[in-house]
MIFIRO-828988 format. One record per atom (N, C-alpha, C): z, x, y; residue in three letters. Coordinates in steps of 0.1 Angstrom, whole numbers, plus 2048, in hexadecimal, padded with zeros to 3 digits. Atoms other than C-alpha are relative to their C-alpha. Layout:
ZXYALA...
# end
This chain:
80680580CUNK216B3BCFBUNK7F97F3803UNK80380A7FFUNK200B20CF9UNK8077F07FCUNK7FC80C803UNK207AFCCFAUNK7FE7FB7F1UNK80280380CUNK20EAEECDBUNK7F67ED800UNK80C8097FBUNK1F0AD2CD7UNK8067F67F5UNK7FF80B803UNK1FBAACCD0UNK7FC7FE7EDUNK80180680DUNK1FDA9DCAAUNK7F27F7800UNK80C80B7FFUNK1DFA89CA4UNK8047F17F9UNK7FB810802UNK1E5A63CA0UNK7F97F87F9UNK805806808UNK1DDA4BC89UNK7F17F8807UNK8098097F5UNK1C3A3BCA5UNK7F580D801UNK8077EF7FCUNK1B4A65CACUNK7F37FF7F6UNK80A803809UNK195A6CCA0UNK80780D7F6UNK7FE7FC80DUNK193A82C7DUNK80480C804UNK7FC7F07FBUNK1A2AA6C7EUNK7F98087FFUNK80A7F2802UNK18EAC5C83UNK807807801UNK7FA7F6802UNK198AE3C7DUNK7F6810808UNK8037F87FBUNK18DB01C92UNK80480D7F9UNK8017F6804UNK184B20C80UNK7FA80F803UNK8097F47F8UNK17FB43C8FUNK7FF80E7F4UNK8017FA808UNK173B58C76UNK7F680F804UNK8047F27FCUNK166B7FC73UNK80780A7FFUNK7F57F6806UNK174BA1C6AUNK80880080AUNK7F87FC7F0UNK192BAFC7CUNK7FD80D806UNK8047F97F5UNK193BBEC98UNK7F47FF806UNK80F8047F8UNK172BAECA4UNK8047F880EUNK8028077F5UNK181B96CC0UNK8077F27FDUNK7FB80D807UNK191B7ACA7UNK80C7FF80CUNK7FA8017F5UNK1ACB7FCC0UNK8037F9809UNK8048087F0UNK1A2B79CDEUNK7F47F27FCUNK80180D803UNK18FB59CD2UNK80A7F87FDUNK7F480E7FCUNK1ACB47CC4UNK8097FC808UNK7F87FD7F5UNK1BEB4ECE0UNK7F97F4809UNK8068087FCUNK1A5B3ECF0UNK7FD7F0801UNK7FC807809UNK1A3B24CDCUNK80E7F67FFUNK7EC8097FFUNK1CAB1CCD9UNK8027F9810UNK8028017F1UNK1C8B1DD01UNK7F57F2802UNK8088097FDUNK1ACB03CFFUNK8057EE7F7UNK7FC80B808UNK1BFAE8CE7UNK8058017F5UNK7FE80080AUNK1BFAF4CC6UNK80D8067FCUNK7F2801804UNK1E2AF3CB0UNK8028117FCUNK7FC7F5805UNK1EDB18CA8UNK8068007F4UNK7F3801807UNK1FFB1DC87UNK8147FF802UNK7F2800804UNK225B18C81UNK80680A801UNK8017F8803UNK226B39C78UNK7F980E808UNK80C7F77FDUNK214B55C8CUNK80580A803UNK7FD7F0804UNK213B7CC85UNK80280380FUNK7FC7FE7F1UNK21FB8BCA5UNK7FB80E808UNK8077F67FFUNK211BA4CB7UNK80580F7FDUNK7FB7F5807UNK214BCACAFUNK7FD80E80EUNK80A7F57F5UNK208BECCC2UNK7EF8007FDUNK80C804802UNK1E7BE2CB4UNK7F97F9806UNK8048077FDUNK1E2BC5CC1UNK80E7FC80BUNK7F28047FBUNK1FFBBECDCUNK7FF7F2807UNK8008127FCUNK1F6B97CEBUNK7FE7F97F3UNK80180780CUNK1F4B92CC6UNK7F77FD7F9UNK80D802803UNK1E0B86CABUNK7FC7F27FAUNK7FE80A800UNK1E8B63CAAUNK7F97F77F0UNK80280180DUNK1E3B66C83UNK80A7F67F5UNK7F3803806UNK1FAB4EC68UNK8018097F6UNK7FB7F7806UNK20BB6AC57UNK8027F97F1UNK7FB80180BUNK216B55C3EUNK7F37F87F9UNK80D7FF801UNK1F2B4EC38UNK7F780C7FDUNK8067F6805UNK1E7B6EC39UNK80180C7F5UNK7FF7FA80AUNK1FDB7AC20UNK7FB7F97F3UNK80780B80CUNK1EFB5CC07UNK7F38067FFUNK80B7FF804UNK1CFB6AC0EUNK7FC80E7FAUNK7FE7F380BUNK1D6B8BC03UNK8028027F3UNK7FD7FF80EUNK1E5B82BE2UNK7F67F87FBUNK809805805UNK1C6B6CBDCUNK7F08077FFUNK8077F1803UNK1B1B8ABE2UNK80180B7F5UNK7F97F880BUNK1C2BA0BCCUNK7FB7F87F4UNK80180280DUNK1C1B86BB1UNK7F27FD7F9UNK80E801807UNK19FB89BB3UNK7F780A7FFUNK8067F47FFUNK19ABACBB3UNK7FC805809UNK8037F97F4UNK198BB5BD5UNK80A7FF809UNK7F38027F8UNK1A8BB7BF5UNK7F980380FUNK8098017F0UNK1A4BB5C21UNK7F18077FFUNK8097F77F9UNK190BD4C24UNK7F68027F3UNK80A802809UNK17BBD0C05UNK7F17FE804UNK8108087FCUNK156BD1C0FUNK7F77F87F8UNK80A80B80CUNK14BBBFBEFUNK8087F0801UNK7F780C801UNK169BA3BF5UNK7F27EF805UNK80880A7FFUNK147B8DC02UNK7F18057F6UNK7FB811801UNK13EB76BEEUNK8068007FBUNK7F8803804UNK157B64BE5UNK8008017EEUNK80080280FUNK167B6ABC1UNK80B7F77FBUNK7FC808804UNK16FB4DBAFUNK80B8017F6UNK7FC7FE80CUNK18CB4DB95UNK7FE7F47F4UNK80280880BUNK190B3CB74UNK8067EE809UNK7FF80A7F7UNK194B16B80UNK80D7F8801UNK7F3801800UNK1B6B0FB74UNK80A80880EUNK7FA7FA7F7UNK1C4B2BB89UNK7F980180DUNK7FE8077F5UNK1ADB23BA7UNK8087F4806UNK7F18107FAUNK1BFAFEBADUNK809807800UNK7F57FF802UNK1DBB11BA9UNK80480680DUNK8017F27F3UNK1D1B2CBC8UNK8017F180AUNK8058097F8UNK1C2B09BD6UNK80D7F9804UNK7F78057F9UNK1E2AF8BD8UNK80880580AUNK7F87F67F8UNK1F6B12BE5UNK7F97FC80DUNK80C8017F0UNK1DCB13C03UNK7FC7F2806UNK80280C7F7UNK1DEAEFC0AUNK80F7FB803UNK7F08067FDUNK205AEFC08UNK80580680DUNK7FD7F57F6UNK203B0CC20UNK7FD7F980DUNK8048067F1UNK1EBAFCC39UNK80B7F4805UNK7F880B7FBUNK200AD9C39UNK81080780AUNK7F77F67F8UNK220AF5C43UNK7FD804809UNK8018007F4UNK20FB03C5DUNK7F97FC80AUNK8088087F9UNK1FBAEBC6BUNK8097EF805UNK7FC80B7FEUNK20DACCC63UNK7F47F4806UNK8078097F9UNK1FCAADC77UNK7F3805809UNK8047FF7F9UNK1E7AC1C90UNK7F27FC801UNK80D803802UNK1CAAB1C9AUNK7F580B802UNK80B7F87FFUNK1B4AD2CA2UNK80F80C7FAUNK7FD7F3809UNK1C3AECC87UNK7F680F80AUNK8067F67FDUNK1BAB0EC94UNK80480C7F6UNK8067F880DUNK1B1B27C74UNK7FC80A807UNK7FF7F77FCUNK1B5B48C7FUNK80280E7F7UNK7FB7F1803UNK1B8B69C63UNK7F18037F9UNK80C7F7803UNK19AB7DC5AUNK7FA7FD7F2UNK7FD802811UNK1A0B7CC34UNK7F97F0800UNK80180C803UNK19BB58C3BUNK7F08007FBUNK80E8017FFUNK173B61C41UNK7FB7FF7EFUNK802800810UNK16EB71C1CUNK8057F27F4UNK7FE80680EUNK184B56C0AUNK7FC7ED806UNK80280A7F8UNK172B3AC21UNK7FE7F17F4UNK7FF80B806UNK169B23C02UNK80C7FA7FAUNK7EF80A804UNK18FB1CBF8UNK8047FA80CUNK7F88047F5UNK198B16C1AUNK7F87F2802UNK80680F7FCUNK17DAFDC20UNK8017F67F5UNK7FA80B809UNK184AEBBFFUNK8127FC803UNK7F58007FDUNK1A8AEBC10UNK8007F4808UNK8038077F7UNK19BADCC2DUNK7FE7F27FEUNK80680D807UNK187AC5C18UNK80A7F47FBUNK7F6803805UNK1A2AB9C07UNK80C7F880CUNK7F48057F5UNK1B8AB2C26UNK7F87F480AUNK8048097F9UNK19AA9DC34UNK7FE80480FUNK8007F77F3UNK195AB7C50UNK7F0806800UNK80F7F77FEUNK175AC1C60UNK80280D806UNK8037F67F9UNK16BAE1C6FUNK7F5804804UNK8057FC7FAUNK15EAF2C88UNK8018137FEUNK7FD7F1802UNK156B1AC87UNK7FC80980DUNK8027FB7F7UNK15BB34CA3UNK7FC80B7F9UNK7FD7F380AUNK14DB57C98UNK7FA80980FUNK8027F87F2UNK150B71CB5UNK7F780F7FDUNK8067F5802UNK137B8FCB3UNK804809804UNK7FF7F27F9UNK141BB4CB9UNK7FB80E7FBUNK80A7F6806UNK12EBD3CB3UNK8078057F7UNK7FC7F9808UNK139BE0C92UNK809810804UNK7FC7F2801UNK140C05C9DUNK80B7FC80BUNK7F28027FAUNK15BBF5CB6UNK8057FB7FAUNK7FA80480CUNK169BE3C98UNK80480F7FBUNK8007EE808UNK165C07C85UNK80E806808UNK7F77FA7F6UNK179C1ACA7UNK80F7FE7FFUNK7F28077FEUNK196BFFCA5UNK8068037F2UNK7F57FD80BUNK19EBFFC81UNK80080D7FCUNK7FC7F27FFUNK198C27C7EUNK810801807UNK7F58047FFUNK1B3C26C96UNK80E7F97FAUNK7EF80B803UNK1CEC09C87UNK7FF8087F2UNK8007FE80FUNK1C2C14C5FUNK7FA80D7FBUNK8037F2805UNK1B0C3AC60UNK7F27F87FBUNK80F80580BUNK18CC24C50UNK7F8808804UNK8097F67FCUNK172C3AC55UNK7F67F6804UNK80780D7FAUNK154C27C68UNK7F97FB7F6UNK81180980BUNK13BC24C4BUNK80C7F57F7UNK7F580E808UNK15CC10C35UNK7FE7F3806UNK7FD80E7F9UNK160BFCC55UNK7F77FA806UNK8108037FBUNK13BBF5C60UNK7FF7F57F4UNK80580980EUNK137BE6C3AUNK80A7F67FBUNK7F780D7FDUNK159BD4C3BUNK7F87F5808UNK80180C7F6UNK14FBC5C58UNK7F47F57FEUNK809801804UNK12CBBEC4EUNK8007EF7F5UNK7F980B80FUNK13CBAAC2DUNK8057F5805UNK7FE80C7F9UNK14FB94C46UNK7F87F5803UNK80D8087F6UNK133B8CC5BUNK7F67F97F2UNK80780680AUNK11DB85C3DUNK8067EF7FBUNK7F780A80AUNK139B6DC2CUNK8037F580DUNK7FA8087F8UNK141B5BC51UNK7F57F8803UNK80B8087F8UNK119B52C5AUNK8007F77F0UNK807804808UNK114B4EC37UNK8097EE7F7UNK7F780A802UNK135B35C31UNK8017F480AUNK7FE80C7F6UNK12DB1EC4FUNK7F47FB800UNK8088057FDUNK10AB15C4FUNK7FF7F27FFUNK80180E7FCUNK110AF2C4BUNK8087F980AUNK7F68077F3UNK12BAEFC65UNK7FD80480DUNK7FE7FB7F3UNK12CAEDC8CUNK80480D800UNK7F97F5800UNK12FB10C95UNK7F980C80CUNK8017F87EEUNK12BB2ACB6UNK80280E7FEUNK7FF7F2802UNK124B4FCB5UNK804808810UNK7FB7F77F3UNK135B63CD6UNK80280E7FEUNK7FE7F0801UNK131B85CE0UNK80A803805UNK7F07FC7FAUNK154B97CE5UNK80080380DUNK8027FC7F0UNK148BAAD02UNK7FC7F4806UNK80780A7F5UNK138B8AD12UNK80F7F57FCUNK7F48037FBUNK158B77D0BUNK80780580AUNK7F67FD7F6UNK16DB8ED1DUNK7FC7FE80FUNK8078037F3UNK153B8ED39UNK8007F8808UNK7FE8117F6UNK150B69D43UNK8057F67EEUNK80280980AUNK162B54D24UNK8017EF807UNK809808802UNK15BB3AD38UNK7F77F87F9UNK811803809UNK136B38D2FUNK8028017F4UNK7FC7FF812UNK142B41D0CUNK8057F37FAUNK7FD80B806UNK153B24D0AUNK7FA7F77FDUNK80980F801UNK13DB0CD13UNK7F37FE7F7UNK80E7FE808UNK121B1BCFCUNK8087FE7F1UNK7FC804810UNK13CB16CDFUNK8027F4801UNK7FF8107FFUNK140AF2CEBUNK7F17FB800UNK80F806801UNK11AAEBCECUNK7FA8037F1UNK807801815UNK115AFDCC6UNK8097F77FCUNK7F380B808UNK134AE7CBAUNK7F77F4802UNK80580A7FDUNK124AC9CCEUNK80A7F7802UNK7F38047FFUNK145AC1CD7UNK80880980CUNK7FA7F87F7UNK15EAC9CF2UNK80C8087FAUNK7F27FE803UNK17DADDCEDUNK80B7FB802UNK7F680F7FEUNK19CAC8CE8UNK8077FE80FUNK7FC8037F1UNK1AEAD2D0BUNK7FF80C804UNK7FF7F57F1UNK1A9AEBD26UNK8017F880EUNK7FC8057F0UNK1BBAE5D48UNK7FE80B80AUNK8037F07F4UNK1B7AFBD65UNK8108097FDUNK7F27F2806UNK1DCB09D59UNK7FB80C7F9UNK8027F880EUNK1D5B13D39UNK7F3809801UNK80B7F67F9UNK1B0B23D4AUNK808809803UNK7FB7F57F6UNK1C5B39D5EUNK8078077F6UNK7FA7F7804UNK1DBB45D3EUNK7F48087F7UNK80F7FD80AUNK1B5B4BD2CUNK7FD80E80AUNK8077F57F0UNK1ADB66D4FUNK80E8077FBUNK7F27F1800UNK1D2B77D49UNK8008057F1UNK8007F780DUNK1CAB7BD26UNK7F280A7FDUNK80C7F8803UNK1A6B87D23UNK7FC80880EUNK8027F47F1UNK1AABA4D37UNK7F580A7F9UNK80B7F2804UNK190BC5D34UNK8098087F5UNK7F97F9809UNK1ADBD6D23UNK7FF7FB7F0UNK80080580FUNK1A9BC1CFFUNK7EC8097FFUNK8097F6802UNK189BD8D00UNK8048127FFUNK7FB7F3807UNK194BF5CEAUNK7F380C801UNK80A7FF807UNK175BFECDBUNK7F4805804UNK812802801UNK151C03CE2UNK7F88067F5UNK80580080AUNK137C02CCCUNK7F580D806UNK8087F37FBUNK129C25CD2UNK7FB8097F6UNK8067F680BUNK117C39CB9UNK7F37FC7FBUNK80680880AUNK0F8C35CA0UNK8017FF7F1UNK7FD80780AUNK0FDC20C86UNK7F48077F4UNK80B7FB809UNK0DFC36C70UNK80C8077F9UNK7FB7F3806UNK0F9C51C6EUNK80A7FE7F5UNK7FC800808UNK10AC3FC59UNK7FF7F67F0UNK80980680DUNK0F1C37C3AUNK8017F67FCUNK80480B805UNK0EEC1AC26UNK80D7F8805UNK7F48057FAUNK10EC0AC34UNK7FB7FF810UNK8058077F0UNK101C0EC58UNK7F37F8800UNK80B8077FEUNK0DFC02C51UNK8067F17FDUNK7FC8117FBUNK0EEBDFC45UNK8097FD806UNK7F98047F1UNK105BDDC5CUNK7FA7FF80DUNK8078007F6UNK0EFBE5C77UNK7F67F37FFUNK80480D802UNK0D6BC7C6BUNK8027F2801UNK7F480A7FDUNK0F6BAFC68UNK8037FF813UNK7FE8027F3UNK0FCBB9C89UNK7F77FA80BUNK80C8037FDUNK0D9BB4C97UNK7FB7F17FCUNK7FC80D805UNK0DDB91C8AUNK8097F980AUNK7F38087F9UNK0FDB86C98UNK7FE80180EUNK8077FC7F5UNK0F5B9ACBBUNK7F57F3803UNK80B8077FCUNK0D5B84CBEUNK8027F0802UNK7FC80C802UNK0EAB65CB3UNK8067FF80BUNK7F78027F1UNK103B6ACCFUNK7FC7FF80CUNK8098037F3UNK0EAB6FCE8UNK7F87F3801UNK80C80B7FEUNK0D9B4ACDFUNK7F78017FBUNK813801803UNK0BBB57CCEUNK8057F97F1UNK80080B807UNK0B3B47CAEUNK7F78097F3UNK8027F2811UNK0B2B6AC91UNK7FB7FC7F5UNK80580480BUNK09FB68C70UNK80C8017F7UNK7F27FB809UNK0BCB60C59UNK7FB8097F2UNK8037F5808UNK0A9B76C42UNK80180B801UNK8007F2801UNK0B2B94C4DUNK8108057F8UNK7F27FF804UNK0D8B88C42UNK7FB8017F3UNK8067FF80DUNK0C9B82C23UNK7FE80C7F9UNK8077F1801UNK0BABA3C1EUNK80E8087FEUNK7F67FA7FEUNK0DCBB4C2AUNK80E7F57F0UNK7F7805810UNK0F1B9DC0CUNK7FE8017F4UNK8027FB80BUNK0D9BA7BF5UNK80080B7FEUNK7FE7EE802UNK0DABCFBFCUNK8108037FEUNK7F07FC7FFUNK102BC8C00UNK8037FC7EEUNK800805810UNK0FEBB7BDCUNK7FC80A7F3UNK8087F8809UNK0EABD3BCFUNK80D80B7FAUNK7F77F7800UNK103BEABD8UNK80E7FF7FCUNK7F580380BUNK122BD8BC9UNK7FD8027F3UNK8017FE80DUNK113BD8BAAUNK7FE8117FAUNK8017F1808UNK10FC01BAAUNK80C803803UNK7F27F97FCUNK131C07BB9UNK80A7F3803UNK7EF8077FEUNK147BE7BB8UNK80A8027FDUNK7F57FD80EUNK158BEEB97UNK80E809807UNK7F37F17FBUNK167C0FBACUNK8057FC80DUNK7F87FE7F4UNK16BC01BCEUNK80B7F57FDUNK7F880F7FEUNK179BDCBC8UNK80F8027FCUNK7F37FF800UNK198BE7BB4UNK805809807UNK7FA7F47F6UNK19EC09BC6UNK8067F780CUNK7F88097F5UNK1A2BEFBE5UNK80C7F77FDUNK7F180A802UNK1B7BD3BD0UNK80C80B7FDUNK7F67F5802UNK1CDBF0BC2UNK805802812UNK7FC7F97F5UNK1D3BFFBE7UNK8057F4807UNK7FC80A7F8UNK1D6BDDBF9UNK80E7F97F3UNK7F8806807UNK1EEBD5BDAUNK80D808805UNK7FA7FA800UNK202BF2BDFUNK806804812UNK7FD8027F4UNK205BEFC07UNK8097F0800UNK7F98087FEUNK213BCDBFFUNK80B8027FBUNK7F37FD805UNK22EBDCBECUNK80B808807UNK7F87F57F8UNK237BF6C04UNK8067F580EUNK7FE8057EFUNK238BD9C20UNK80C7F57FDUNK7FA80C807UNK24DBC1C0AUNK80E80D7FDUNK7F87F4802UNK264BE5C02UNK80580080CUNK7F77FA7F0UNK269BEAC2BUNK8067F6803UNK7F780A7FFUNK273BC4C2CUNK80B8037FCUNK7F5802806UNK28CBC3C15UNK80B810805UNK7F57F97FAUNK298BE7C26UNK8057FD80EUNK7FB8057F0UNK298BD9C47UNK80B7F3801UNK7F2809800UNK2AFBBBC3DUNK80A8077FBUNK7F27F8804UNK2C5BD4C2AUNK80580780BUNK7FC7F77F6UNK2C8BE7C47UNK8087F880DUNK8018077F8UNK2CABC9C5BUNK8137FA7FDUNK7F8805804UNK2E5BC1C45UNK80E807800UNK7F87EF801UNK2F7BE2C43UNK804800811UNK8018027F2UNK2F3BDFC6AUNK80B7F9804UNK7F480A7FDUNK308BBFC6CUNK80D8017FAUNK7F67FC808UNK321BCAC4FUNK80780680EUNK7FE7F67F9UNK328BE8C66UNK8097FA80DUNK80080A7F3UNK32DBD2C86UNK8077F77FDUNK7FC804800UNK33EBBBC75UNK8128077F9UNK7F37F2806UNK358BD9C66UNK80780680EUNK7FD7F77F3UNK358BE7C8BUNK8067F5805UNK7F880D7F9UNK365BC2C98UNK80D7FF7F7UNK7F8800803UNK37EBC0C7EUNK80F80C800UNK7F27F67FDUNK38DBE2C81UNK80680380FUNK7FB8007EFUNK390BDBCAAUNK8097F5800UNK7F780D805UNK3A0BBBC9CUNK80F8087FBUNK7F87FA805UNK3B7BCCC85UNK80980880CUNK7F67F97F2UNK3BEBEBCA0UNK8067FB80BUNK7F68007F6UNK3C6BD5CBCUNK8147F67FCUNK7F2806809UNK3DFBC1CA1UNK80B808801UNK7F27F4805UNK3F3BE1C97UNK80180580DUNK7FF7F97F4UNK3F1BEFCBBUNK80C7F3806UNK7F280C7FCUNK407BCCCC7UNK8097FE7F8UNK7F47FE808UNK41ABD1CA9UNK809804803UNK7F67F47FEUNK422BF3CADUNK8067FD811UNK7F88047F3UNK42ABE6CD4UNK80C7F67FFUNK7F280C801UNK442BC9CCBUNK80980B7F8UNK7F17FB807UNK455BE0CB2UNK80680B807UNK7FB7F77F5UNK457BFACCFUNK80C7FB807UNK7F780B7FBUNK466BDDCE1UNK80C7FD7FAUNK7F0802807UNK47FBD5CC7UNK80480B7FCUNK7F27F6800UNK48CBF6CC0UNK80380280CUNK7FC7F67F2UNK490C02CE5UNK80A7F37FFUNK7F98087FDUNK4A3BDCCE5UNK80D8077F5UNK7F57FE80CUNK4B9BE6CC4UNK80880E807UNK7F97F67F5UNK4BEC06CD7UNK80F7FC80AUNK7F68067F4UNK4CBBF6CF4UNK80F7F97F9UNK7F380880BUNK4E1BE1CDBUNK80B80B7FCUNK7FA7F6804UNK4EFBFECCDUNK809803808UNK7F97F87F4UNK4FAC12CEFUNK80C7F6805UNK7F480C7FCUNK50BBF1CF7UNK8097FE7F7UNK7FC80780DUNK519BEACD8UNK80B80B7FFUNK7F37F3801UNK529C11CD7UNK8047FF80CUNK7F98007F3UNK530C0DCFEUNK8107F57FBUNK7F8806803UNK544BEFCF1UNK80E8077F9UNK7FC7FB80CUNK550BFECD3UNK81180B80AUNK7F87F47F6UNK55EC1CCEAUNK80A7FD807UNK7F08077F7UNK576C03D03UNK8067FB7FAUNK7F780C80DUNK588BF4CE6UNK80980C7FCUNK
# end
């Protein structure tokens, strides 16, 4: 695991907070990895890896369930393709989301001078977080890693069954909400594939868009960056055309053709994003109504089933130890009455003996 990275001191300059933002299964990953390895603080807290993802997804779980119930409460949920732009609630029960989310960061952040902001969800609900930030007197910086949508599509088909055009327009919604949530901050666009290639050079092109170095990289901590970003964290490729699958692939494919162009250096007409948030906008308004709750409902009802296997897996856990602790007491018990029944063996075979003596006696009189 990475080194856990120094407190910042009253002398330090101001805290920034390192933000890697973008759907899942794009590469968020293997950047904060990256990332944590290079200085920045990891959560308190962090989701652990799975068969999905097995070096992990260096996510705060207990973050990422906040950001789910703040989705929900706003009619949506993760895989929502309308969840960008952000929806505001009434302003009493924002502050209310807002505090939660700055009591959360101080938990798992605590002091650290480079916060590292790591869950997907974070991308869509980016304007509470940064009034979080705000609030705490924290700057930031934004990583956003590019990966061809239809390898996005492959992976979560895979972990979730999504069919590509769901997850092309998922992803899409991210991407929109991550370029479109940082334009005033430092921030560095990396291609997945060209990370794993040489990250390196990746790095140093996120340290020259920042305009800033990363807090620490030692030639150690290099060497655990080479045993992590191996060819194997390439699942996916982005193999098919994106026509085939209609208005969903076309802006996706435009979004992509964007970001692509960004991560290579070039310097894209942000109007083509534009274009793509208003055809994504068009089409919430003929089909939100039916997608947005169908998603909060489903992502409501996955949190009940997952909150259901908890509370079975401590019962069981619990049932488990009962069991174990029933099986220690009755080897307790058994070996009691087993030295019982041995001493009272002992004293009758003695009373015996008493006896034989006693009538031997009896008999020379």
């Amino acid at each position: 695991m990475p080194r856990t990275p120094p407190a910042r001191t009253a002398a330090a300059a101001p805290r920034t907070a390192y933000l890697v933002l973008g759907m899942h299964r794009s590469g968020t990953s293997a950047v904060t990895q990256l990332l944590a390895l290079a200085g920045c603080a990891l959560p308190a807290n962090v989701m652990p890896g799975d068969e999905h993802n097995a070096k992990g997804y260096f996510e705060p779980w207990k973050i990422a369930v906040f950001n789910d119930e703040r989705l929900r409460a706003a009619g949506s949920a993760w895989d929502d393709p309308f969840a960008y732009p952000f929806r505001p609630l009434p302003p009493t029960q924002e502050a209310a989301w807002r505090q939660r989310a700055v009591e959360l960061f101080d938990e798992e952040f605590g002091a650290a001078a480079f916060p590292l902001i790591k869950d997907p969800r974070a991308t869509v609900l980016m304007p509470l977080w940064r009034e979080v930030l705000a609030e705490r007197n924290v700057a930031a910086r934004a990583v956003i890693p590019v990966r061809h949508p239809l390898a996005v599509a492959g992976s979560l088909a895979r972990r979730d069954g999504f069919t590509p055009a769901k997850s092309v327009l998922v992803w899409a919604s991210y991407m929109l909400a991550a370029e479109a949530y940082t334009r005033d901050l430092p921030r560095a666009f990396t291609g997945y594939d060209a990370l794993l290639a040489d990250w390196r050079a990746e790095m140093g092109r996120i340290e020259a868009a920042h305009g800033a170095p990363l807090p620490a990289l030692t030639p150690e901590s290099a060497r655990e960056v080479d045993a992590f970003l191996t060819p194997e964290l390439r699942h996916n490729a982005g193999n098919g055309a994106m026509a085939e699958l209609g208005w969903a692939g076309e802006i996706a494919d435009s979004v992509h053709a964007w970001f692509a162009a960004k991560a290579a250096g070039g310097d894209p007409d942000p109007g083509a994003l534009d274009a793509a948030a208003a055809e994504l906008a068009r089409r919430q308004a003929e089909i939100g109504m039916l997608v947005s709750p169908a998603a909060r409902d489903l992502a409501a009802a996955r949190a009940e089933l997952a909150e259901a296997e908890r509370r079975l897996a401590v019962a069981q856990a619990l049932e488990s130890a009962l069991r174990a602790d029933m099986a220690r007491e009755r080897q307790v018990l058994e070996a009691g009455w087993k030295a019982t029944a041995r001493r009272l063996e002992k004293a009758m075979a003695a009373m015996a003996q008493i006896n034989l003596e006693l009538d031997a006696a009896l008999s020379d009189e």
